[in-house]
C-alpha positions in Angstrom: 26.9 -24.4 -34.7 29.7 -24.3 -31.7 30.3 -26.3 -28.6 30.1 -25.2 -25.5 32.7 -25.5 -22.4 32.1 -23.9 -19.4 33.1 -25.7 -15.6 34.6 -28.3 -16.4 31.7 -29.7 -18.8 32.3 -29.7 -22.2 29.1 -30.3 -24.9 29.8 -31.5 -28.7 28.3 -29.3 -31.4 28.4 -29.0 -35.2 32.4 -28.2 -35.3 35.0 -28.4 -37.3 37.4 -29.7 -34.7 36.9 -33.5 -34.4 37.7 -33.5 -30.5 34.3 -31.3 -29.6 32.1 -32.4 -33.0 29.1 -34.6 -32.4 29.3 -35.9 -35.9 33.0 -37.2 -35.1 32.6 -38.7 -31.7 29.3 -40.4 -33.0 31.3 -41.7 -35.9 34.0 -43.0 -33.5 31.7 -44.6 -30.9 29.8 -45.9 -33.7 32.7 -47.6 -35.6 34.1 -49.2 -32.0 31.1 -50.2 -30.6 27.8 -52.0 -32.5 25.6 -52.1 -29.7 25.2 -48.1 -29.9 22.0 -46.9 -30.3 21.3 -46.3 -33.8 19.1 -43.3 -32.8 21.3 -41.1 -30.5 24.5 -39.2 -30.6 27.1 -38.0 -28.7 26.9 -34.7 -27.1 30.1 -35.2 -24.6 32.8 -37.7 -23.4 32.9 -38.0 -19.5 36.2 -38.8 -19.7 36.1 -42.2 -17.4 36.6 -45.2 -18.7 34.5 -44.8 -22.0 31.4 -43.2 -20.6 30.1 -40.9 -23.2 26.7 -38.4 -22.6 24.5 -39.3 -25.6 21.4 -37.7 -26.6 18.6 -40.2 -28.0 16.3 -38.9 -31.0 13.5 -38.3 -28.7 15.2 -35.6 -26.3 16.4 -37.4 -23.8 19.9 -37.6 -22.1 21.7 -41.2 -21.1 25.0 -41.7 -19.8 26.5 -44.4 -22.0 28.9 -47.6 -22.0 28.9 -50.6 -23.9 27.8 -52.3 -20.7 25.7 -49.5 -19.6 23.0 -47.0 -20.2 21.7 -44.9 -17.5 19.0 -42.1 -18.7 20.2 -39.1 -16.8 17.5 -36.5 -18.0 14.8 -35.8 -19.8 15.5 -33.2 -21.9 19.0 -31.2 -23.2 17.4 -28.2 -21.0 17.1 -30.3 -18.2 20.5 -31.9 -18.0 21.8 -28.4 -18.6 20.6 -27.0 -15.4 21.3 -30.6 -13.4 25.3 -30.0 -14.0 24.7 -26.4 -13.6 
């Protein structure tokens, strides 16, 4: 129940504070955006132009815009040790 920063990377978590909560930044993306995937959530903001990282029901990791969705890895583990 935290978020986590370390180099640079910063991962959402079950927070109070709105700027590094998943629940928050889902809402947000949700209530701007209608394509969103209705089975994924935030887990961080990239900080360019909109990109968000957003982590699909299933375990898998996407880098996300409204014009674009890239999977980026397969599992929170994996994507862990990718920007590692």
């Amino acid at each position: 129940f935290s978020a986590i920063s370390a180099r640079n990377i910063e991962l959402f978590g079950i927070t109070p504070h709105k700027r590094l909560s998943v629940v928050a930044n889902t809402l947000l993306v949700r209530e701007t955006d209608v394509t969103f995937p209705i089975d994924a959530y935030v887990i961080g903001n990239q900080g360019i132009e909109g990109l968000v990282v957003i982590q699909f029901t299933n375990g898998t990791i996407h880098q996300y815009s409204p014009t674009c969705i890239t999977k980026i890895a397969n599992s929170l583990g994996d994507y862990l040790t990718k920007i590692s």
